[in-house]
Backbone bond lengths (Angstrom), bond angles and torsions (degrees), N, CA, C in turn:
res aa  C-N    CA-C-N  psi(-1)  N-CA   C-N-CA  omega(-1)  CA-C   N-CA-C  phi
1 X - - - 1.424 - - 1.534 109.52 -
2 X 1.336 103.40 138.47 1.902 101.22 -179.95 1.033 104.69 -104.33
3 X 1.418 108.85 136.71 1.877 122.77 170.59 1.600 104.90 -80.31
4 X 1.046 121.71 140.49 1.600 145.66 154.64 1.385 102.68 -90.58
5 X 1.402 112.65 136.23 1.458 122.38 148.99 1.438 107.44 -117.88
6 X 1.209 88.13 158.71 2.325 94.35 174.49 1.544 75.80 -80.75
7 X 1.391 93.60 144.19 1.448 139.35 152.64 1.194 118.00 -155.43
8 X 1.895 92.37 139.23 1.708 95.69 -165.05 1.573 125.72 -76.80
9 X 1.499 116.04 117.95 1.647 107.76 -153.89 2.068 99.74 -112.21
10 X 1.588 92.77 46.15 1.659 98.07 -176.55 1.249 92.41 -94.54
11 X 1.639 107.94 139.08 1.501 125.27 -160.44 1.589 81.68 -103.54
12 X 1.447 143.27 128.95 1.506 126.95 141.66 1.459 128.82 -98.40
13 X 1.099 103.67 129.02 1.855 134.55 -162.38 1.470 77.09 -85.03
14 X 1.786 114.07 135.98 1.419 147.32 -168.40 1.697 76.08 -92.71
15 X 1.551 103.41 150.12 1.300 118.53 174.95 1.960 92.97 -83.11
16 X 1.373 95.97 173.87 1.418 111.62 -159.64 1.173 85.91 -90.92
17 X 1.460 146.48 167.16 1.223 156.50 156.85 1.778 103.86 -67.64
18 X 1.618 88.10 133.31 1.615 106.11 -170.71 2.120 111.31 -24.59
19 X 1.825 91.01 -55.80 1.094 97.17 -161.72 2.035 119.10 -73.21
20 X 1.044 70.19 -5.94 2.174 88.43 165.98 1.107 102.67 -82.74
21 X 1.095 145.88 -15.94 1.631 142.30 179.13 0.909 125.40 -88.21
22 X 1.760 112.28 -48.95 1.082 140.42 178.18 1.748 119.56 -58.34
23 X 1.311 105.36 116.18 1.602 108.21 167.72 1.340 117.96 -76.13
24 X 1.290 111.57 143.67 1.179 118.54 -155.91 1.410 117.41 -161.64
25 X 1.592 124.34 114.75 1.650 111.47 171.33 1.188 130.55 -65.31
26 X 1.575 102.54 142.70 1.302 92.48 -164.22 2.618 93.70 -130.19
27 X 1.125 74.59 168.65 1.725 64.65 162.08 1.059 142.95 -145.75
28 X 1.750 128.17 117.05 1.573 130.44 -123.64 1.898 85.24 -110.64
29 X 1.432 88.09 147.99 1.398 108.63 168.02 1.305 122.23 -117.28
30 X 1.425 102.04 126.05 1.266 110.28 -144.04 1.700 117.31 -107.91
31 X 1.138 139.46 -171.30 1.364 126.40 165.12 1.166 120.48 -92.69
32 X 1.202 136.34 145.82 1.917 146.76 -168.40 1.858 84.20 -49.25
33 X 1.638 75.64 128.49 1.781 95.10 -171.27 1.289 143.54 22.20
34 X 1.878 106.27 42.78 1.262 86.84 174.16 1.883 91.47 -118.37
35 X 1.261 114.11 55.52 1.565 89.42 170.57 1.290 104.86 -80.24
36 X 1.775 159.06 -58.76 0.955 137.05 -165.14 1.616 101.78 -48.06
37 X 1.083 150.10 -26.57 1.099 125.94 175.77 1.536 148.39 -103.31
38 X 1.716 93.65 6.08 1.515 135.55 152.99 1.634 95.21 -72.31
39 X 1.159 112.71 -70.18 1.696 111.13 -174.43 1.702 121.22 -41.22
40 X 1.390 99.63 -45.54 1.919 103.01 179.37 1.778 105.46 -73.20
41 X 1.643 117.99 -41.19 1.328 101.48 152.63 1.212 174.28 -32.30
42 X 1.754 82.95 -50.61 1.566 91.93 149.83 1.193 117.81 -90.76
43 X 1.174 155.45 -28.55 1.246 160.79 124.40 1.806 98.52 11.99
44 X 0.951 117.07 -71.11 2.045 130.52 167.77 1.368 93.30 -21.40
45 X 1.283 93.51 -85.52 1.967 111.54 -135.69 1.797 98.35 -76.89
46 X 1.920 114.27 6.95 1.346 104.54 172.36 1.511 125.39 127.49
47 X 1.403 107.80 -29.39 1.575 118.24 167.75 0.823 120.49 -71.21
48 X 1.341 101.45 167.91 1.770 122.12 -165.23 1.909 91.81 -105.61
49 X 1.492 97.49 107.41 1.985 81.25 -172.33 1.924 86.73 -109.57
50 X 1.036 108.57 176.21 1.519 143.71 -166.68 1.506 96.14 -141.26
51 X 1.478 118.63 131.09 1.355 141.80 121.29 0.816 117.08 -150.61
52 X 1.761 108.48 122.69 1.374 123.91 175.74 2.055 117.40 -68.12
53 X 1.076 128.80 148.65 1.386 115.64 -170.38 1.399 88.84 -139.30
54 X 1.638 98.63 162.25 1.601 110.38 -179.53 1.612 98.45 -143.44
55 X 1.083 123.56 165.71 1.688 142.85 -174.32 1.691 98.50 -108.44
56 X 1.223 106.73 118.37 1.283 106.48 176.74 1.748 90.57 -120.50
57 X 1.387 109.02 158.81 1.685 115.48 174.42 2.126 93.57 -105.77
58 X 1.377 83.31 111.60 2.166 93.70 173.66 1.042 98.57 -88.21
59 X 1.352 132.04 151.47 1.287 147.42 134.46 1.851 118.15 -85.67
60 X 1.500 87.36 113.13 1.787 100.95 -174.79 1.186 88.41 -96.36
61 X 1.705 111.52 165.06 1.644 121.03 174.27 1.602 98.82 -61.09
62 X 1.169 144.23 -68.13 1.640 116.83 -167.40 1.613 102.76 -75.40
63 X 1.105 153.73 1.12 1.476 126.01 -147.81 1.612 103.63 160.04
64 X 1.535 97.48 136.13 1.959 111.43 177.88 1.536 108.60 -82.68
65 X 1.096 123.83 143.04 1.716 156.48 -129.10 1.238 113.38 -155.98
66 X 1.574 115.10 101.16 1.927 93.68 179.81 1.600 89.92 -96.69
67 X 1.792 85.87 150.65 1.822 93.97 -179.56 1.074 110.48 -102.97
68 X 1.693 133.10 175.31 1.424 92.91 123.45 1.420 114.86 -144.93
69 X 1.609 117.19 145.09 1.166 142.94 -148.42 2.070 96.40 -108.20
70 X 1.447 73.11 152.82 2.077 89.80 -179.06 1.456 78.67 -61.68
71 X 1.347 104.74 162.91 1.739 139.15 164.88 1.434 113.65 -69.12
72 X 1.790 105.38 -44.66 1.345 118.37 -165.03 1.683 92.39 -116.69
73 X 1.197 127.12 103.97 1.698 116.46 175.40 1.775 93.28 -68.03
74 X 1.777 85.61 148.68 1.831 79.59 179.21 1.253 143.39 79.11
75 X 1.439 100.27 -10.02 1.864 117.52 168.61 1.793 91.24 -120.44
76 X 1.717 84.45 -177.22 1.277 120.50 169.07 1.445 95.91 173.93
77 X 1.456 89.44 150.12 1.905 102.10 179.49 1.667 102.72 -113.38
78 X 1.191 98.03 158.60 1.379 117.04 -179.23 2.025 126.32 -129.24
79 X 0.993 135.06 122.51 1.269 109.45 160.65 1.511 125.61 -131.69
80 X 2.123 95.29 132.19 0.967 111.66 -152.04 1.387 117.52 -147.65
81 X 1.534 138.29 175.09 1.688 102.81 -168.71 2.175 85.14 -119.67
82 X 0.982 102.21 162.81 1.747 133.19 172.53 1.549 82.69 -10.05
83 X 1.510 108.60 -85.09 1.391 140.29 -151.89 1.838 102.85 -44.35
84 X 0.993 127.27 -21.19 1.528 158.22 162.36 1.582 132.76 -43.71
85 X 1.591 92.00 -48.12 1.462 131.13 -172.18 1.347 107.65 -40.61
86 X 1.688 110.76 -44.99 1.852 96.43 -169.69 1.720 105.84 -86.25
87 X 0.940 111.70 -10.29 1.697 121.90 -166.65 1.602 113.76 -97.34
88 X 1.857 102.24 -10.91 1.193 98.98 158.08 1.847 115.84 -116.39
89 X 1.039 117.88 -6.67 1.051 127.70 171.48 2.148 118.42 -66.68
90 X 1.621 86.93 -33.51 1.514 89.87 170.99 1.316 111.50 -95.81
91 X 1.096 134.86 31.30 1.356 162.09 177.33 1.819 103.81 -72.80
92 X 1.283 113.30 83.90 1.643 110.11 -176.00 1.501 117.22 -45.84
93 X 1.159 117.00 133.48 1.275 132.57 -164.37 1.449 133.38 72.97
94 X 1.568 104.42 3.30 1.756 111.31 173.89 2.094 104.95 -82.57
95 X 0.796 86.81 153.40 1.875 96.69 -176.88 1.814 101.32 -104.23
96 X 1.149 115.55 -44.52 1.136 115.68 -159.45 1.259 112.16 167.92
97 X 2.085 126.29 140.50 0.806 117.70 179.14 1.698 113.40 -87.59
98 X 1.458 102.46 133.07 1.741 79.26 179.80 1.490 137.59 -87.39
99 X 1.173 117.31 159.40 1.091 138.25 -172.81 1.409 130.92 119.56
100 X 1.482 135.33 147.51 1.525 145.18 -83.25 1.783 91.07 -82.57
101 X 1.366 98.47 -53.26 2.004 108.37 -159.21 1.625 74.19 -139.20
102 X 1.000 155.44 -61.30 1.959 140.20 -150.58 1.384 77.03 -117.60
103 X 1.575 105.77 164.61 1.459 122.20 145.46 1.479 131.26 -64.50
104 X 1.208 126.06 111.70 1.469 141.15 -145.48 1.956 100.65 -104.53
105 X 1.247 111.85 98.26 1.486 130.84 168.56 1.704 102.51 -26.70
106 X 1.030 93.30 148.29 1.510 101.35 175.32 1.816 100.14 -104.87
107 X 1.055 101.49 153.73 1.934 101.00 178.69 1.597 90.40 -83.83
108 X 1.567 110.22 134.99 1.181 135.92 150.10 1.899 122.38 -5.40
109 X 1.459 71.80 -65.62 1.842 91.03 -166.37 1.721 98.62 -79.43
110 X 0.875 109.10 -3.97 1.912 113.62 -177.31 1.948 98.67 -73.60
111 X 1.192 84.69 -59.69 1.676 93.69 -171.83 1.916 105.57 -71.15
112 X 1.570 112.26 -52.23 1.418 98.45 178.92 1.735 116.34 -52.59
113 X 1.345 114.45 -17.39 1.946 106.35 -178.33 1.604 83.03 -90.34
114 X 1.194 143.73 -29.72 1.562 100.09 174.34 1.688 123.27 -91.37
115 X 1.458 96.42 -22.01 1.980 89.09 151.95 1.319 117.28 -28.36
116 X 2.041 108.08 -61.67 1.260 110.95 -152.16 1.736 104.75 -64.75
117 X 1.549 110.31 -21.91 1.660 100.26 -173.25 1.099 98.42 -97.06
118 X 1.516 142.34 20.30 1.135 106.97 -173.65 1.561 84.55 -110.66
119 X 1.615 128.61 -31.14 0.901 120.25 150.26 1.683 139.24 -17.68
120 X 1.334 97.77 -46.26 1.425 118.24 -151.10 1.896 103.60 -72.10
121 X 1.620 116.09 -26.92 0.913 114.47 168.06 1.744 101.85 93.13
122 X 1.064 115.70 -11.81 1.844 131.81 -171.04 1.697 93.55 -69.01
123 X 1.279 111.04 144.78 1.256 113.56 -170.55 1.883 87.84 -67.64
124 X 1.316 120.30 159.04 1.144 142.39 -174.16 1.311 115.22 -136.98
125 X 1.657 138.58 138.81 0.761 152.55 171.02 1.481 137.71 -141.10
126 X 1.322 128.82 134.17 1.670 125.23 -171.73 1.012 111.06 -61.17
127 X 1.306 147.50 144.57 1.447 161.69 120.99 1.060 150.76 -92.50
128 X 1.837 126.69 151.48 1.414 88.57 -163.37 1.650 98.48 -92.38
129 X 1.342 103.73 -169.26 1.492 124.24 -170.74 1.629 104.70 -66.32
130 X 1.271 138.98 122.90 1.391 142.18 -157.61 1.524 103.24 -123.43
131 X 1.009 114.39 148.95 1.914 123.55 157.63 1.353 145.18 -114.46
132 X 1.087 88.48 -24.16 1.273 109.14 158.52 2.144 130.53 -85.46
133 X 1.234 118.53 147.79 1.422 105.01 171.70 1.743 95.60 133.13
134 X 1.320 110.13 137.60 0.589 129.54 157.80 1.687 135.99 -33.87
135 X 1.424 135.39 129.70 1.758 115.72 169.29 1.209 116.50 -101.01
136 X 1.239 104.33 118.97 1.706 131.44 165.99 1.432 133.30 -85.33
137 X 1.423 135.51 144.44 1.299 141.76 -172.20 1.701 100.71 -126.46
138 X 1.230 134.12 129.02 1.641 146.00 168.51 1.210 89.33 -55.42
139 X 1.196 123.25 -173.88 1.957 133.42 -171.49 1.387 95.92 170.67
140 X 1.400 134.26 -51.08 1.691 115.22 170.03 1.653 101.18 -146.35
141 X 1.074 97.13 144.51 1.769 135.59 166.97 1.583 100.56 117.83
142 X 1.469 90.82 -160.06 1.642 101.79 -177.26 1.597 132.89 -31.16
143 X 1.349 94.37 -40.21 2.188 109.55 -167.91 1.636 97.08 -99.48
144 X 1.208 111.33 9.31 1.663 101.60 160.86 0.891 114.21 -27.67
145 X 1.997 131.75 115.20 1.211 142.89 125.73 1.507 96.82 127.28
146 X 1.537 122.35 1.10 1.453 131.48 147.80 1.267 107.89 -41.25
147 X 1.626 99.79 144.31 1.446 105.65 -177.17 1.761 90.06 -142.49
148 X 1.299 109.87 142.64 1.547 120.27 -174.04 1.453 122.33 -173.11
149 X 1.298 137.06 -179.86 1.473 142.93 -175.74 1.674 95.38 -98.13
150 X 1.208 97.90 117.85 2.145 110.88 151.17 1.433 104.74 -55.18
151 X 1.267 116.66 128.99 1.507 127.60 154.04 1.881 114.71 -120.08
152 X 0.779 119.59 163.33 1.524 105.20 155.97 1.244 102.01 -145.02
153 X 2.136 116.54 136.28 1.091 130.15 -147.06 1.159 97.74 -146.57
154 X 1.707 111.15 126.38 1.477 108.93 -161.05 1.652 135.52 13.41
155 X 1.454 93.20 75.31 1.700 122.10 -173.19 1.622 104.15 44.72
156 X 1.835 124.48 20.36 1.708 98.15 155.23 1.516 100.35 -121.87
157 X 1.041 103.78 153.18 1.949 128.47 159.11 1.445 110.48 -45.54
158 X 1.323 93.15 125.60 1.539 97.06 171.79 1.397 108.66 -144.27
159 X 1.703 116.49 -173.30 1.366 116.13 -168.68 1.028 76.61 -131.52
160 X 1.573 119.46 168.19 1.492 133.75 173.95 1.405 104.84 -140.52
161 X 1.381 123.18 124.19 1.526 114.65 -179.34 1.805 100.45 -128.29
162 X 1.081 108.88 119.58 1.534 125.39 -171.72 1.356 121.25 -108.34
163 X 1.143 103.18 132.82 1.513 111.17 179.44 1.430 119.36 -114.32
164 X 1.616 108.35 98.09 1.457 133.47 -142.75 1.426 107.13 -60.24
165 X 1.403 114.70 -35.82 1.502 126.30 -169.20 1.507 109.20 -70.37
166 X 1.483 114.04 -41.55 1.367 115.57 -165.04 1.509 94.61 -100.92
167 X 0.962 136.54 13.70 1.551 131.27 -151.11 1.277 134.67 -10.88
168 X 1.522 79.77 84.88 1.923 94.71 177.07 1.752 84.95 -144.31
169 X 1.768 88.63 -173.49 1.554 98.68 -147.85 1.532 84.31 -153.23
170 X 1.031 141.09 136.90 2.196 141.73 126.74 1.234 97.38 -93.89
171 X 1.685 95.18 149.82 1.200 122.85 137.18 1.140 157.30 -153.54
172 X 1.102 122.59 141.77 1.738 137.27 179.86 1.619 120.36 -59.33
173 X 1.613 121.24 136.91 1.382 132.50 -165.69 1.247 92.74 -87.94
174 X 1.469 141.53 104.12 1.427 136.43 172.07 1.740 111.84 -116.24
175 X 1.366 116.49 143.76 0.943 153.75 -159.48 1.896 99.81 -87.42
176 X 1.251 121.37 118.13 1.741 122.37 -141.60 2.105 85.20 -91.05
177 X 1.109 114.99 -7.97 1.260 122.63 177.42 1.780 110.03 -66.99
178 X 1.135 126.12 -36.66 1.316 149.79 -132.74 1.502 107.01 -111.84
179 X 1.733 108.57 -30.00 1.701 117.12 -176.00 1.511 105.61 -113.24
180 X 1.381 103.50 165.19 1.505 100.21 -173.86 2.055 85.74 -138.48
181 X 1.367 116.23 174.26 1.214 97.70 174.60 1.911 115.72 -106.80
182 X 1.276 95.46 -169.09 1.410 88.87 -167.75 1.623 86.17 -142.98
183 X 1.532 116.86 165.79 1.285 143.76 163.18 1.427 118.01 -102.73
């Protein structure tokens, strides 16, 4: 007859590495116009998606049309952790997550200053990716505590807030009363 003893036969599973856990924006490239429909997708299966939108005024053959169009043609953001990656990648109509060899996080504060304008209701506009300009901080009205590059564009002030990874840029018509500078 064979004796059994309890012995403890609990297997322990290594925790995931921090950054597999961690949610995180990221920014997906998408197929020629389908981010609203990359965006309601992931939206489904559980993510946290981002697209920023802007109101443009079209001119149709009888009559003008305000639209409104992604911020970024060709992106959409997402936030989501590592562990995620294949379930958003088969995500119909995503191209690829960007960045160089892994998918490369977007900084936090990148995406909350374009929340804050897209919030803000301020007419908005695409731009391209800039290098030059000054760094600026908001101090009063709506974009309080925005931080961005001074440009000035056909004789008005503007802010430029860029999103380094995807390299693109909007910007907002601001009032030189309103910013203070920054280091």
């Amino acid at each position: 007859m064979l004796k059994t003893t309890d012995c403890d036969l609990t297997v322990r599973i290594p925790e995931p590495p921090a950054l597999a856990v961690d949610l995180r924006w990221y920014a997906l490239s998408t197929r020629s116009r389908h981010e609203k429909q990359v965006r309601d997708r992931l939206a489904s299966i559980g993510v946290e998606p981002f697209l920023p939108m802007t109101r443009q005024l079209s001119q149709w053959s009888d009559r003008k049309v305000w639209t409104e169009t992604p911020l970024f043609s060709g992106y959409c953001f997402a936030r989501f952790s590592l562990m995620n990656t294949h379930s958003v990648v088969q995500t119909p109509g995503i191209v690829r997550i960007v960045g160089s060899v892994m998918p490369e996080p977007i900084p936090d504060e990148e995406v909350a200053a374009i929340k804050t304008l897209a919030a803000s209701r301020r007419p908005v506009e695409s731009q391209d990716y800039l290098c030059e300009g000054a760094w600026v901080e908001v101090v009063r009205g709506p974009l309080t505590g925005l931080r961005g590059q001074l440009i000035r564009r056909a004789g008005q002030d503007c802010i430029v807030i860029r999103v380094h990874l995807i390299q693109q840029a909007v910007t907002v018509h601001i009032d030189m009363n309103e910013v203070v500078s920054v280091q």
